[in-house]
C-alpha positions in Angstrom: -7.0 52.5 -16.1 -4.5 53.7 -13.1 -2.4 55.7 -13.9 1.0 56.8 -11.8 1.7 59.6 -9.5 3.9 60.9 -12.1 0.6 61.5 -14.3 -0.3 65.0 -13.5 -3.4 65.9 -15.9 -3.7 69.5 -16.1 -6.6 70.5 -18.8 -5.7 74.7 -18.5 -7.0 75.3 -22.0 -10.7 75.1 -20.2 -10.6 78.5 -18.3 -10.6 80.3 -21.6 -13.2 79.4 -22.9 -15.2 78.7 -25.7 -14.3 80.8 -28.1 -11.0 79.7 -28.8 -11.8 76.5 -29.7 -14.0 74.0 -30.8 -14.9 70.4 -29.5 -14.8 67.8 -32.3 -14.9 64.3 -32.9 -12.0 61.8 -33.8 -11.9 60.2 -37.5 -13.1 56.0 -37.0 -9.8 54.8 -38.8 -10.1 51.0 -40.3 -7.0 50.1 -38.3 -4.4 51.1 -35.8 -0.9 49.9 -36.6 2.0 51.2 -33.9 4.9 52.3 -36.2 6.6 54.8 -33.4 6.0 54.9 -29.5 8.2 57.7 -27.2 8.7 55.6 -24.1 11.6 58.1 -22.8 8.5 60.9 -23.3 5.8 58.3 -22.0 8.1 57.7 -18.8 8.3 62.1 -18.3 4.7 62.3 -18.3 3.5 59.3 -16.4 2.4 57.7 -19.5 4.9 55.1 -19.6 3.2 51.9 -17.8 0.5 52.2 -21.0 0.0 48.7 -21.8 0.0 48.2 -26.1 -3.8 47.7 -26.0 -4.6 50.9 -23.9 -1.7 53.0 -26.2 -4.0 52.7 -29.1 -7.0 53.3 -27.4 -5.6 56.8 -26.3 -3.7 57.4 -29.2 -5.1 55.7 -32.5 -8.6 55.6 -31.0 -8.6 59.1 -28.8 -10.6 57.9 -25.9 -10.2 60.5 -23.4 -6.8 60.3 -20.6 -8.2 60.2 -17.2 -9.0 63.4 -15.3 -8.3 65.1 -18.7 -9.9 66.8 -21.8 -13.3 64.7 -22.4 -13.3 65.9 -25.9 -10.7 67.1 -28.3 -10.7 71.1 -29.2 -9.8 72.0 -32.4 -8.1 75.8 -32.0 -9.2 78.6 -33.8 -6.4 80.7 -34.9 -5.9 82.5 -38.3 -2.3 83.5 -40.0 0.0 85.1 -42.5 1.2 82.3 -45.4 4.3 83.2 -47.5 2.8 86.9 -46.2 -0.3 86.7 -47.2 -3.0 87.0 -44.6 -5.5 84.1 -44.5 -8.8 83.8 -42.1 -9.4 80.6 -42.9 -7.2 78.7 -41.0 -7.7 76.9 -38.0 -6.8 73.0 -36.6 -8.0 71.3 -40.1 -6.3 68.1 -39.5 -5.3 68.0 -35.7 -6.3 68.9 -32.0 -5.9 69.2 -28.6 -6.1 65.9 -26.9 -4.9 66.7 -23.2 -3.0 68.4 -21.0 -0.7 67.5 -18.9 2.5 68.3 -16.5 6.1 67.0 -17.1 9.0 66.2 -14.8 10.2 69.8 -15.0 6.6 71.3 -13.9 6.0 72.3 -17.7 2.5 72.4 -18.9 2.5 70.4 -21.7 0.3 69.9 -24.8 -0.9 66.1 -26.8 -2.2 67.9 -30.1 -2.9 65.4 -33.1 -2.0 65.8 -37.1 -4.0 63.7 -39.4 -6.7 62.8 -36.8 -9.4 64.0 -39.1 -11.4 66.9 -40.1 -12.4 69.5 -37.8 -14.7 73.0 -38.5 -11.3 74.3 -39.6 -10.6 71.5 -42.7 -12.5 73.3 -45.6 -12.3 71.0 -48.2 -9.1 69.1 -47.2 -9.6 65.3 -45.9 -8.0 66.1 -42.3 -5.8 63.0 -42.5 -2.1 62.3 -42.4 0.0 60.2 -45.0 2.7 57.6 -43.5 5.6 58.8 -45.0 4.7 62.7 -43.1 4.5 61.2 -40.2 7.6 59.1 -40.3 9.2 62.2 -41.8 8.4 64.4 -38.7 9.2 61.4 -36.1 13.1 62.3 -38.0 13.1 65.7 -37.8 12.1 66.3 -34.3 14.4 63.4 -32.9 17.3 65.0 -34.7 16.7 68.6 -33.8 16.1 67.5 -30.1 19.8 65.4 -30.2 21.3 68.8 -31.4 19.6 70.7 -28.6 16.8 72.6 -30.4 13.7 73.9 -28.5 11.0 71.5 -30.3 8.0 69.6 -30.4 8.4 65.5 -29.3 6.9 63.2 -31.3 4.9 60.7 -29.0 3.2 58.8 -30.9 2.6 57.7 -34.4 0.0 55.0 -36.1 -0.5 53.9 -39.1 -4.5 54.3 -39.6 -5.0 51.8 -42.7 -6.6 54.2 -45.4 -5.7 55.3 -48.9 -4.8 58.8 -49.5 -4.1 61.2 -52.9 -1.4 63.8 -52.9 -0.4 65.8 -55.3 3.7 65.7 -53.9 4.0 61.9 -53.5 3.3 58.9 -55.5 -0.7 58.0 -54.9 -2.6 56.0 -53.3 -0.3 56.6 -50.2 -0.6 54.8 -46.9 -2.1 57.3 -44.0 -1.7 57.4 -40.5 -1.9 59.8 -37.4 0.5 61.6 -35.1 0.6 62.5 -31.6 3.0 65.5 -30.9 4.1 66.2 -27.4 4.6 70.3 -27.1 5.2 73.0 -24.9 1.9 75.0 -26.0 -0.5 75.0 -28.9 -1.2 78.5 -29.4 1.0 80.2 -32.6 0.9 84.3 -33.3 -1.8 83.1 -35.7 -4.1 83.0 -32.4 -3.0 86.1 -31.7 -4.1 87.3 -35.1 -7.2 85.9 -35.2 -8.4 87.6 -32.3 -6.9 91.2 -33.7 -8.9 90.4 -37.0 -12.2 90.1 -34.7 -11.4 93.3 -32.8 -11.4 91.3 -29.7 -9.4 93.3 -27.4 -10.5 91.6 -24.1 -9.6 88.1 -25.5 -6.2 89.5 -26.5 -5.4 89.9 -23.1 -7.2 86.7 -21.5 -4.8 84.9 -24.1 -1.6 86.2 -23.1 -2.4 86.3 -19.5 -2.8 82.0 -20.1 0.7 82.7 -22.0 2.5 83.9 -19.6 1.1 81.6 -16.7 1.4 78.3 -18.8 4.2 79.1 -21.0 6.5 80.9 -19.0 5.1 80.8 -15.4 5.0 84.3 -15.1 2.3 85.7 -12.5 0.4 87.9 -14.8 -1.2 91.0 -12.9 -4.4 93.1 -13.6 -2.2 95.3 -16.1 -3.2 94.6 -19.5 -0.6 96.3 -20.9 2.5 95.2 -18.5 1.0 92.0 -19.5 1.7 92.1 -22.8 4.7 93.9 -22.7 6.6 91.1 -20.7 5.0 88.2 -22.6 6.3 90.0 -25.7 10.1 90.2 -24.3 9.7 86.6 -23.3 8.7 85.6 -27.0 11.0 87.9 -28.6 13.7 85.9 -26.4 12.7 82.5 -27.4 12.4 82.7 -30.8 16.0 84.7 -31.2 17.0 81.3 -29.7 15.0 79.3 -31.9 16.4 81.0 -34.9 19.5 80.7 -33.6 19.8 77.1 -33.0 18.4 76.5 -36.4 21.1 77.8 -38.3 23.5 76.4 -36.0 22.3 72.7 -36.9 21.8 73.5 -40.6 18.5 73.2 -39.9 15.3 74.6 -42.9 11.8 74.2 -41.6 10.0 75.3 -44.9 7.3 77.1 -43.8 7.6 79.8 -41.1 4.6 81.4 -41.5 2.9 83.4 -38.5 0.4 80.3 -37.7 3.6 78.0 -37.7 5.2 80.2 -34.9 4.2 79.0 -31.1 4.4 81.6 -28.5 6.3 79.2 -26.5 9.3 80.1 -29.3 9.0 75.9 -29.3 9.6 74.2 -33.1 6.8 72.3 -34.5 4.8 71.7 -37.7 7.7 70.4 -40.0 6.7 69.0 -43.6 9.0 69.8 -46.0 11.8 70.4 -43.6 15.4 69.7 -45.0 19.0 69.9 -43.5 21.0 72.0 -45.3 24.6 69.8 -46.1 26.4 73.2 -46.5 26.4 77.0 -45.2 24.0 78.0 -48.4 22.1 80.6 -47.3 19.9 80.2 -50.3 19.2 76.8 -49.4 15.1 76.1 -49.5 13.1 73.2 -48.0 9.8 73.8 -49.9 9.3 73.1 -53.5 7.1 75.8 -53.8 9.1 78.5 -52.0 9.7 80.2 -55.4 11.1 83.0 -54.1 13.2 82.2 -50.8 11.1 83.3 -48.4 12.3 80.6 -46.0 15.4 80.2 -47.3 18.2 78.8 -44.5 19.4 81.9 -44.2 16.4 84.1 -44.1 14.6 82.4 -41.7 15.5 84.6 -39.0 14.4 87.5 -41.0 11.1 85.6 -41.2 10.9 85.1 -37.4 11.0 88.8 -37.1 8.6 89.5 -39.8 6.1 86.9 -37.4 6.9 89.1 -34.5 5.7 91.8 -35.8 2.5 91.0 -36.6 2.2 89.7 -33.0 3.4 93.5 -31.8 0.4 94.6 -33.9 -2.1 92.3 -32.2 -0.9 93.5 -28.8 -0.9 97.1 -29.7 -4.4 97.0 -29.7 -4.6 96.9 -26.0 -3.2 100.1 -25.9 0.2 102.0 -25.8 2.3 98.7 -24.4 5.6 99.9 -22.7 8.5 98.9 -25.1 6.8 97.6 -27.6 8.5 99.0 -30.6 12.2 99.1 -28.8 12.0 95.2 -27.9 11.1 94.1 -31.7 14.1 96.6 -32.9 16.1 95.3 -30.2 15.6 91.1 -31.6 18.4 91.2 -33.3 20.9 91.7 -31.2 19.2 88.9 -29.1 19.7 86.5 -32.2 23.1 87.6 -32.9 24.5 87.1 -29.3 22.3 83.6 -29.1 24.0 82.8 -32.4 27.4 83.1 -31.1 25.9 81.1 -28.0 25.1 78.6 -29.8 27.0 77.6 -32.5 30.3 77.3 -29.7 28.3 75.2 -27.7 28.1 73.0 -30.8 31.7 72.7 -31.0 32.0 71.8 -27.5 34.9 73.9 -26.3 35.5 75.1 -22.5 34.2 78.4 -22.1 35.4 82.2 -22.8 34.6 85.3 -21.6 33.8 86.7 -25.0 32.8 84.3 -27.6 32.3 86.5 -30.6 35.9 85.7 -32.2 35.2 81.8 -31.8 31.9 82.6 -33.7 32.8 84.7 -36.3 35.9 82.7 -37.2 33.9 79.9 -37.5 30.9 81.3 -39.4 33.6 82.5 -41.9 34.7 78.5 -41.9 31.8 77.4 -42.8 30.9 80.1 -45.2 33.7 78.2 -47.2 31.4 75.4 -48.0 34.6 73.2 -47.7 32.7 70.4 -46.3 29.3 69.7 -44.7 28.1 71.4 -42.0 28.0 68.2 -40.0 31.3 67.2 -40.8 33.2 70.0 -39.6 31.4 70.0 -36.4 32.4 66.3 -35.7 35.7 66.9 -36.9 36.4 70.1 -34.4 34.6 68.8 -32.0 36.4 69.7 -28.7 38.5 72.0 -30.5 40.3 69.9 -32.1 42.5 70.6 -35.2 42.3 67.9 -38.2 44.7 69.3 -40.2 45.2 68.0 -42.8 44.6 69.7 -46.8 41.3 69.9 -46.3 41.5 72.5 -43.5 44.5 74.2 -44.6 42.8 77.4 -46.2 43.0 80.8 -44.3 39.8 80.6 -42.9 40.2 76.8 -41.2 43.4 78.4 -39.7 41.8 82.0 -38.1 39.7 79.1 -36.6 42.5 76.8 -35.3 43.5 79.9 -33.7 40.9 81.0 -32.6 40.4 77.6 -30.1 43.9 78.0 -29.2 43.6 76.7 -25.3 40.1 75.7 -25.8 40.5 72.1 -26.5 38.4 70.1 -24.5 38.3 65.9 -25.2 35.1 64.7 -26.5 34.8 61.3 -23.7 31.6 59.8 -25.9 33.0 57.0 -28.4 30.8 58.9 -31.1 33.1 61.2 -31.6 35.6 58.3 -32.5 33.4 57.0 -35.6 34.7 57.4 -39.0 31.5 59.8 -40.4 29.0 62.5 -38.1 25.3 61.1 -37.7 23.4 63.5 -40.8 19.7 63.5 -42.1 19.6 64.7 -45.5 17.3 64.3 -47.5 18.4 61.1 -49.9 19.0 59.3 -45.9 15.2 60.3 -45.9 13.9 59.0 -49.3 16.5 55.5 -48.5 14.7 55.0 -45.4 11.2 55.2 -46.7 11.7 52.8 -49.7 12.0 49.8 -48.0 8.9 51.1 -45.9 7.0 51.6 -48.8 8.2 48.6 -50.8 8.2 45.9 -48.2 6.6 47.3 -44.8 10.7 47.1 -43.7 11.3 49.4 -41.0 14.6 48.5 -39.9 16.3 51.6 -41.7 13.8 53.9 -39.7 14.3 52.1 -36.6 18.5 52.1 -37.1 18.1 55.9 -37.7 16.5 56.6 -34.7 18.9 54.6 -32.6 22.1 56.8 -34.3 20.6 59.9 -33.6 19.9 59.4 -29.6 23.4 58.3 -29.4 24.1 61.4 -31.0 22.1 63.0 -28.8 23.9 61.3 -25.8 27.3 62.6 -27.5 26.3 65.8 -27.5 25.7 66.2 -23.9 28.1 64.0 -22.7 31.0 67.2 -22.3 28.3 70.5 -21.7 
């Protein structure tokens, strides 16, 4: 199979080493149904002249890329789960299938979910249902249209097996997901290696971090090492927290083996949009107590970083340490302002923070969803009107005095925003389930890229 120039394998995971992973084998699935295909993604990576026969051979079947991985590796990594610390963990249901470059030079991971059991799957079946799958595919095309740093899902196939769960109606159809990501390895690999006392692997790992993740030279420093790859972490996850609350966004579970070094989002099962600024909002059923409430969630991002700070302090006395974990959130508070301002789409100012705080205080009213007042003031545009008339909808109508600028994309001119709560989520899998109709899905899809599009259309 030829590939194009634009397909630039790069298998780094190789140089270190065995004990970070472990080769395993591919479930034989009964069949291979395409129910979601990237192309846009395909096209970035020089996978996009894949003919339907060789997509499921690579992607339903896992026959190795060219030039690539010949065998998937299931990572070994342990974690903290609502807190508690757990050695157990590892890829149980996924892998590393290849590596590869995009059209921005990134080093870029194809890791699986629900491609079978691995070393890692204790007594779990390693497999994916349908409706998880399609459920991710949402999530990460929504939080990519609202500009959040996450996983891509590439690929997704429906794998013709019966599965029982004790959180949806069973038998439940299966399948298997391709995700698309900037890195694999989560502060649970960081963990792992600090449970084993492996101090040299500690810093073999985050010199691969900060050469593949942020292409930074690392030097013969152990300890400047860690130091910069922890500022670079701390950065992108005071982002990532950020943009989460600024798109209403809950992920469920944030625990430390959930958290990619990259500060890239991935791993979403019982994610939810919140409709309003609820702080108390949860995604996960069994989040009993709010752990990963909407508005705790950056609280849990810190926790996460540090227990990565203690798994680099075993190198040694690393230089800022302590002051750059202290110092995160500051970081999240002035990416906060960032941006939520950008989501209103208003020219710029030197000092955002009034803009912000007004607004915060807007949507602390719980007047209206979080969606629609951010397609309604859009531009900086005043509605007017009674629903906006309280003190706070004023302090932010003047607030964007002489910030207006005129949204050009005819989105902004529909009668409703594009949402995806979680009735849209149940209504789209119904006909799914009860017909094989997919045309709910596949309308979704097509009104959050032009979203997307919107939202980019005035930076």
């Amino acid at each position: 199979m030829p590939l194009p120039q634009a397909y630039r394998p790069d298998p780094a995971i190789l140089a270190l080493g065995g004990e970070f992973y472990d080769p395993v084998a591919p479930a034989d699935f009964p069949t291979q149904i395409e129910r979601f295909w990237n192309a846009r993604w395909a096209d970035r990576i020089g996978l996009g002249t894949l003919d339907p026969a060789e997509r499921i051979a690579h992607f339903a079947r896992f026959q190795p890329i060219p030039d690539n991985l010949l065998q998937p590796l299931a990572l070994r990594y342990h974690g903290h789960q609502f807190r508690h610390y757990n050695p157990d963990l590892g890829d149980g249901r996924g892998f590393l299938f290849a590596q590869l470059r995009d059209d921005h030079d990134r080093l870029l991971d194809l890791a699986t979910k629900g491609s079978g059991q691995t070393p890692w799957s204790r007594r779990a079946d390693g497999r994916l249902t349908l409706k998880g799958g399609m459920r991710e595919i949402l999530a990460t095309e929504m939080l990519e249209a609202y500009g959040v740093n996450t996983s891509k899902s590439f690929a997704l196939y429906e794998t013709g097996e019966e599965l029982w769960r004790g959180d949806e109606p069973s038998p439940t159809r299966s399948a298997v997901l391709t995700r698309l990501g900037h890195g694999h390895v989560r502060i649970g690999s960081f963990q792992r290696l600090a449970y084993l006392g492996q101090t040299e692997n500690i810093a073999t790992l985050t010199a691969y971090c900060l050469a593949n993740l942020y292409a930074e030279q690392p030097t013969a420093d152990s300890l400047a090492n860690a130091a910069l790859l922890f500022d670079r972490v701390c950065a992108a996850t005071a982002r990532l927290a950020a943009s989460y609350l600024a798109a209403g966004f809950v992920h469920g579970v944030l625990n430390s083996d959930n958290i990619a070094i990259s500060g890239e989002s991935f791993d979403y099962g019982p994610w939810r949009f919140t409709p309003d600024w609820d702080e108390g909002f949860t995604a996960a059923y069994f989040d009993e107590t709010g752990l990963y409430a909407f508005g705790r969630q950056p609280e849990a991002i810190h926790w996460n970083l540090a227990q990565l700070a203690g798994c680099l302090a075993l190198l040694g006395e690393v230089p800022g340490l302590a002051d750059t974990l202290n110092g995160w959130g500051d970081r999240f508070q002035s990416a906060l302002t960032t941006t939520l301002v950008a989501r209103l789409g208003v020219a710029p100012a030197a000092d955002e923070r009034p803009l912000a705080a007004a607004l915060i205080k807007a949507l602390q009213t719980r007047t209206v969803a979080i969606d629609r007042l951010f397609f309604d003031w859009r531009g900086g545009r005043d509605p007017g009107g009674e629903t906006y008339a309280s003190d706070p909808f004023r302090a932010l109508a003047a607030a964007l005095a002489g910030r207006v600028v005129t949204p050009t994309h005819p989105y902004w001119s529909d009668p409703d925003p594009c949402s995806l709560y979680i009735e849209e989520v149940e209504a789209i899998w119904a006909p799914i389930v009860a017909a094989d109709d997919w045309s709910l899905f596949h309308a979704k899809l097509a009104a959050i890229r032009r979203m997307g599009d919107a939202m980019t259309a005035n930076p």
